[in-house]
C-alpha positions as CSV (number, residue, x, y, z in Angstrom):
1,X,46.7,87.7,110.5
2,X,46.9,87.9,114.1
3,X,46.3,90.9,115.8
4,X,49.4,91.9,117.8
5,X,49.2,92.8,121.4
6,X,51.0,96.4,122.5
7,X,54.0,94.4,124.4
8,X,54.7,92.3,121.5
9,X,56.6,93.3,118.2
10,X,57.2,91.5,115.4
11,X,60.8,91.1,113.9
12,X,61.3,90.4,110.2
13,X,64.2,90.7,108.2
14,X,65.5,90.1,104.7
15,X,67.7,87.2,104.0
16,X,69.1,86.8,100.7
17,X,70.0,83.4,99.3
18,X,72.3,82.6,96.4
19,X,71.9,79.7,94.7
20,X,75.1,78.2,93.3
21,X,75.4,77.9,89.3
22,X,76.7,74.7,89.9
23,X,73.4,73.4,91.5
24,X,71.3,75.3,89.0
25,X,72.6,74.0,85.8
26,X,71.1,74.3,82.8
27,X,71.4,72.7,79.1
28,X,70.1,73.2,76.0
29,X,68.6,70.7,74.2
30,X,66.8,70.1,70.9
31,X,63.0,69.8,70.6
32,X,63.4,67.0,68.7
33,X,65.9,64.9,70.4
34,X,64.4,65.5,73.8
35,X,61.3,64.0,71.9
36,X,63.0,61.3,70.7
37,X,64.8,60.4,73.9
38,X,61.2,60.7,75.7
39,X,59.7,58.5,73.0
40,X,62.5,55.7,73.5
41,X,62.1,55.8,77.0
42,X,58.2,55.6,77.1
43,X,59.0,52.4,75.1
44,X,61.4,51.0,77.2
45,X,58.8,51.5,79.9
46,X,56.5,48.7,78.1
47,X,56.8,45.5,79.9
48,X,58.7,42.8,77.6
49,X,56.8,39.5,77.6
50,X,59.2,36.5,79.2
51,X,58.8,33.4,77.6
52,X,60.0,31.5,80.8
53,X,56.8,30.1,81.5
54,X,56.4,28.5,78.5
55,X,60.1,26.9,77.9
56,X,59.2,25.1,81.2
57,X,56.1,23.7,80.2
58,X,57.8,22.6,76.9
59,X,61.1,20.9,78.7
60,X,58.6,19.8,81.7
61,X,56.9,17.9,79.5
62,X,59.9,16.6,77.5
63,X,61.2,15.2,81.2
64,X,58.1,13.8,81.6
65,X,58.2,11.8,78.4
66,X,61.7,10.8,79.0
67,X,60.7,9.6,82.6
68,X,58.0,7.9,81.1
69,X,60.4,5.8,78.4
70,X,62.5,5.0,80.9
71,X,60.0,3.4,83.5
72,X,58.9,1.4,80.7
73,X,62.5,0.3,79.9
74,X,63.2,-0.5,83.3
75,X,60.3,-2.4,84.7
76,X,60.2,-4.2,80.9
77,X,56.7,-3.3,80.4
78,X,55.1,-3.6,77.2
79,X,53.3,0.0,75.3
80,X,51.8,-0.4,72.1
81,X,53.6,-0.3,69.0
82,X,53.1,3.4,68.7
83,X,54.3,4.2,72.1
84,X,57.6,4.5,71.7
85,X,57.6,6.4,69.0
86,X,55.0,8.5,70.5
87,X,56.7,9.3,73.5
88,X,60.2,9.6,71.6
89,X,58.3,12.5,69.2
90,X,57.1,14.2,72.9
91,X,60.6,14.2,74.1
92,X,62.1,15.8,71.0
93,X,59.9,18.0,69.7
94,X,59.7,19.2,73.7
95,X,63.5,19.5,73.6
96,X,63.8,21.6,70.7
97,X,60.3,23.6,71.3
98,X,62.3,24.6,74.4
99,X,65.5,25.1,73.0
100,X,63.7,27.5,70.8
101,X,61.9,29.6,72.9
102,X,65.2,29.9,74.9
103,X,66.9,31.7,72.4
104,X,64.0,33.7,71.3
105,X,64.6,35.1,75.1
106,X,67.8,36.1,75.4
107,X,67.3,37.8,72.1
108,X,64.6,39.9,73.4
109,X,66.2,40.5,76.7
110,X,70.2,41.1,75.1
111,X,68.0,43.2,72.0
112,X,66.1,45.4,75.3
113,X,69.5,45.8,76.5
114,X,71.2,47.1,73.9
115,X,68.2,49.5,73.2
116,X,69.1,50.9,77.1
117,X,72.2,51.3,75.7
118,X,72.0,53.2,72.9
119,X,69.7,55.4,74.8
120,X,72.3,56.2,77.3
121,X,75.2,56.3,75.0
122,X,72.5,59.4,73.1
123,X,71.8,61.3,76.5
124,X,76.1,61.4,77.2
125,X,76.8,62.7,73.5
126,X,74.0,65.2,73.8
127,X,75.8,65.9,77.4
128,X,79.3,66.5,76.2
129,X,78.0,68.2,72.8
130,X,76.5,71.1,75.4
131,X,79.7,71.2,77.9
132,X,81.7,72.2,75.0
């Protein structure tokens, strides 16, 4: 500390604060649902893999087959016997491939969703269990 000069005085005085109970609110809370709500979140916090990347490729390359097909069509060039078929396979298998990997997404995603959900849905019954 500083040493004080003769002509100066220091001034203190006592304060007290209240804190409202309002702002200070407290609820209990089992061990082992806090555990499990901390274990659900720390999942949820896991990235979930998008499979957008890979249901463009697949209907990129469908496009690009059917492009293909129809150039040939139009300009009445001839492919080998196996390129129709060929490029026909492409185009559906790309189709459905894509399709597929579509639905797998949403699922995740709308399965993620629900799982946020539930989650809240537990912390609000814990909530009003405690304001009773």
């Amino acid at each position: 500390m500083a040493k004080q000069s003769s002509s100066e005085r220091l001034i203190t005085r006592k304060v007290a604060v209240t804190v409202s109970p309002l702002a200070e609110r407290r609820m209990e809370i089992r061990w082992t649902d806090w555990d499990r709500l901390k274990r659900r979140l720390k999942q949820m916090s896991h990235p979930v893999p998008r499979l957008s990347l890979w249901y463009s490729t697949s209907y990129g390359v469908a496009i690009t087959a059917l492009f293909t097909l129809i150039a040939f069509a139009a300009w009445g060039k001839e492919l080998p016997p196996w390129g129709y078929p060929l490029y026909g396979c492409i185009l559906f298998f790309g189709v459905v491939f894509g399709t597929i990997l579509v639905w797998f997404d949403r699922r995740i995603q709308s399965a993620k969703a629900l799982d946020i959900k539930d989650i809240l849905e537990e912390m609000e019954e814990i909530e009003t269990e405690h304001k009773a």
